[in-house]
C-alpha positions in Angstrom: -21.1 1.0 2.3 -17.7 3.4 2.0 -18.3 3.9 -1.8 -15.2 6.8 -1.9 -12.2 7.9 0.6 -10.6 11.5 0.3 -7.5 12.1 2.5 -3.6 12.0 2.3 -1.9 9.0 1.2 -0.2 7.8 4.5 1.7 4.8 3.5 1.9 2.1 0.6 2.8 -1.6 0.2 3.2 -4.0 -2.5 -0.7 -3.8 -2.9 -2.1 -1.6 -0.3 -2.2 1.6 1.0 -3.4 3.8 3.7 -5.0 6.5 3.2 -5.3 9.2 6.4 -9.1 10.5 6.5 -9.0 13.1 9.4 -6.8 11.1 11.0 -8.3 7.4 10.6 -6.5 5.7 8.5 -8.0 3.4 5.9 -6.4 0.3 4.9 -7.2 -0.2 1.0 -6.1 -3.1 -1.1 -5.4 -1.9 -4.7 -4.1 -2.9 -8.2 -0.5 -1.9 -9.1 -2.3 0.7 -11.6 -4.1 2.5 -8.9 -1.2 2.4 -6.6 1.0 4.5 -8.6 -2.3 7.0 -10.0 -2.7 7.2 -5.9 0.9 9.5 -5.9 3.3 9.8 -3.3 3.3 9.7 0.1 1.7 12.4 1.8 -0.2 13.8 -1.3 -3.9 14.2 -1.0 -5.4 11.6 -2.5 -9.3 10.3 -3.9 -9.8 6.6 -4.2 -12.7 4.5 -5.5 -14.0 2.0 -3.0 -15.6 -1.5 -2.8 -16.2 -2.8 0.6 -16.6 -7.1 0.8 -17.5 -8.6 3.6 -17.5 -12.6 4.5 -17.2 -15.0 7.4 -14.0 -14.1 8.9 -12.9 -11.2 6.7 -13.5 -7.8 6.1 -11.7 -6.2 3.1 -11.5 -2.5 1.3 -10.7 -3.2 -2.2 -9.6 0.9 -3.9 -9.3 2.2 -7.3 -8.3 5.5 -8.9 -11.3 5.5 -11.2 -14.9 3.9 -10.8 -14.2 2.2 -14.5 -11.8 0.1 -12.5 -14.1 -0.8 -9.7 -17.1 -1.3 -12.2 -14.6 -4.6 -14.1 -13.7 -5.3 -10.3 -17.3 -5.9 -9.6 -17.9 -8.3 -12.6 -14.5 -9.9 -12.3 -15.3 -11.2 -9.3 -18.7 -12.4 -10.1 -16.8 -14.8 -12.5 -16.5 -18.3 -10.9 -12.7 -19.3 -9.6 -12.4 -15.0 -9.9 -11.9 -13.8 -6.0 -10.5 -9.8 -4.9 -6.5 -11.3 -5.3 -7.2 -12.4 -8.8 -9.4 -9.6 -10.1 -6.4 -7.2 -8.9 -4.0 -9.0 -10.6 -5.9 -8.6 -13.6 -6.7 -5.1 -13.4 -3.1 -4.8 -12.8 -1.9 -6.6 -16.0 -4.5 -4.7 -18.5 -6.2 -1.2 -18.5 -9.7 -1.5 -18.3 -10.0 -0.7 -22.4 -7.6 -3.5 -23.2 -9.8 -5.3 -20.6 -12.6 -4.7 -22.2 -11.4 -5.4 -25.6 -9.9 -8.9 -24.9 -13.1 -9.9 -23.4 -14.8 -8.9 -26.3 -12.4 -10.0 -28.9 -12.5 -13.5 -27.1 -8.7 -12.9 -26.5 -8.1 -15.5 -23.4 -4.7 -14.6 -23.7 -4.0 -11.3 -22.7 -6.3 -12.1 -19.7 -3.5 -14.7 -19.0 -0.8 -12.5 -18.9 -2.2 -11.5 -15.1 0.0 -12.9 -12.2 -2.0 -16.3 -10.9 -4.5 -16.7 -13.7 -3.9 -20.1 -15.9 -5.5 -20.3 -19.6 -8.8 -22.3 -18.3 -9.4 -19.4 -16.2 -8.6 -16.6 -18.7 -10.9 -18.7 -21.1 -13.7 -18.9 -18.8 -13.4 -15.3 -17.9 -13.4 -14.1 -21.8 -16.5 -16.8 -22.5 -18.6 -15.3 -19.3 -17.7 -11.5 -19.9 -17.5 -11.3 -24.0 -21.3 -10.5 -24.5 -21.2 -7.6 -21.7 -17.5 -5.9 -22.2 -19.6 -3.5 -24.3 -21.6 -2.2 -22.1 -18.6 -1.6 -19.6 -16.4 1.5 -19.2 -13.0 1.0 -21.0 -10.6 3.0 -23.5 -12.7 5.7 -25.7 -14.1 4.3 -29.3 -17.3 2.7 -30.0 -18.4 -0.5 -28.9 -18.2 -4.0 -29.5 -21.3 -5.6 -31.6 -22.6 -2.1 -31.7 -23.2 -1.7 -27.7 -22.5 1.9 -26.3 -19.7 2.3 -23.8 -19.9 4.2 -20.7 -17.8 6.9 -19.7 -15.4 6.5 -16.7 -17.3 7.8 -13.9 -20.5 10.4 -13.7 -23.9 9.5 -13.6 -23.7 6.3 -15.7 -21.0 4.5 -13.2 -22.9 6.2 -10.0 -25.7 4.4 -11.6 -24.7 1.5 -11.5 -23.3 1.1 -8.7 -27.1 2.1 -7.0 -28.3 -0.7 -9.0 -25.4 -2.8 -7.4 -26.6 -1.7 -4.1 -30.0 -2.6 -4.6 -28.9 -6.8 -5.5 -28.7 -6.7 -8.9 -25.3 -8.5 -10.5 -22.8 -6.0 -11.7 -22.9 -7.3 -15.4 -26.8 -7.0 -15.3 -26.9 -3.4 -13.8 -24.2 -2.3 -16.3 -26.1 -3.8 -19.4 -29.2 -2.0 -17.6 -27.9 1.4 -17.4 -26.5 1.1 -21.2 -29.3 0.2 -22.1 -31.1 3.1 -20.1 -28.8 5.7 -21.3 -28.9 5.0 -25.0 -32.9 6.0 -24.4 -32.5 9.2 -22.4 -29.4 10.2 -24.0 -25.5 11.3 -22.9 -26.3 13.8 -21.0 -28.9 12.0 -19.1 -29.1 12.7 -14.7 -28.5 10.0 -12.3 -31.6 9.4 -11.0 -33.5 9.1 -14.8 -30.8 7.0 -15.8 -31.6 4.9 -12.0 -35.2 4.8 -12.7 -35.1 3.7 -16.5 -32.2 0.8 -15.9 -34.9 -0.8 -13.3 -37.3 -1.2 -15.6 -34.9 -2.9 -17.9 -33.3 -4.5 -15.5 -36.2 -6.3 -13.9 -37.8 -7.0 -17.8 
């Protein structure tokens, strides 16, 4: 799985890019939000990656931080949610306002995203309220007392292992919160691995 790409932006569209690893270039769908953190043309560039895979389709979805491909992840495992859709959302709202409509029950800002009606903004707030806490977003506590993770470092690596490994993304999130409320902030990646399977398989 291509989890990161690190090269020189080649080219950009109205939501891709190509990014030029050693000469290959990589074709990467990305929110409007990523697209202008990625720079200009020709800058050396880092992008988060999600590779999905189906029938007739193989797609690279990029983002310019993990926190952004961790709410990718459990956008799409919302029913009616698919790659467009979660991009359009993540383009519409930061992942902290993100998080806090989802847990605010605020089906409305979720709405303001290109291509999602009020049914599915509703359904997406109802399905993602009681995990938003436990997701990376803007800095403050959490909602209903759950711990946030930080954008990126052991806790996002984390969970994206647990990903790897066939657990949901909303489950290994809630996992590794879970996991790193026990061991602590400053906990390493693979105590933080080990700990959230336990949980996650309780």
């Amino acid at each position: 799985m291509i989890a990161k790409l690190s090269g020189r932006l080649d080219e950009t569209g109205e939501d891709w890019a190509i990014v030029d690893v050693q000469g290959v270039g990589y074709l990467v769908h990305c929110s409007t939000k990523t697209l202008n953190a990625l720079g200009s043309v020709g800058d050396a560039c880092t992008i988060h990656t999600d590779l999905q895979v189906s029938e007739n389709d193989m797609r690279l979805l990029g983002f310019a931080e993990s926190a952004e491909r961790d709410w990718f992840r459990l956008l799409t495992g919302v029913q009616g949610v698919g790659s467009k859709v979660a991009l359009a959302i993540l383009s519409a709202l930061s992942t902290g306002e993100l998080r806090d409509a989802c847990g605010g029950g605020d089906a409305a800002s979720v709405a303001r995203a290109n291509g999602v009606g009020p049914k599915l903004a509703g359904r997406i707030v109802n399905e993602l309220k009681d995990r938003a806490g436990a997701m990376p977003g803007a800095a403050g506590g959490g909602i209903g007392g759950a711990s946030i993770m930080p954008a990126g470092g052991a806790s996002s690596d984390a969970v994206s292992a647990l990903q790897n490994l066939g657990f949901k993304p909303a489950v290994a999130a809630q996992a590794v919160a879970r996991a790193q409320e026990e061991l602590g902030e400053g906990a390493a990646e693979g105590d933080l691995i080990r700990v959230a399977l336990k949980k996650a398989a309780g």
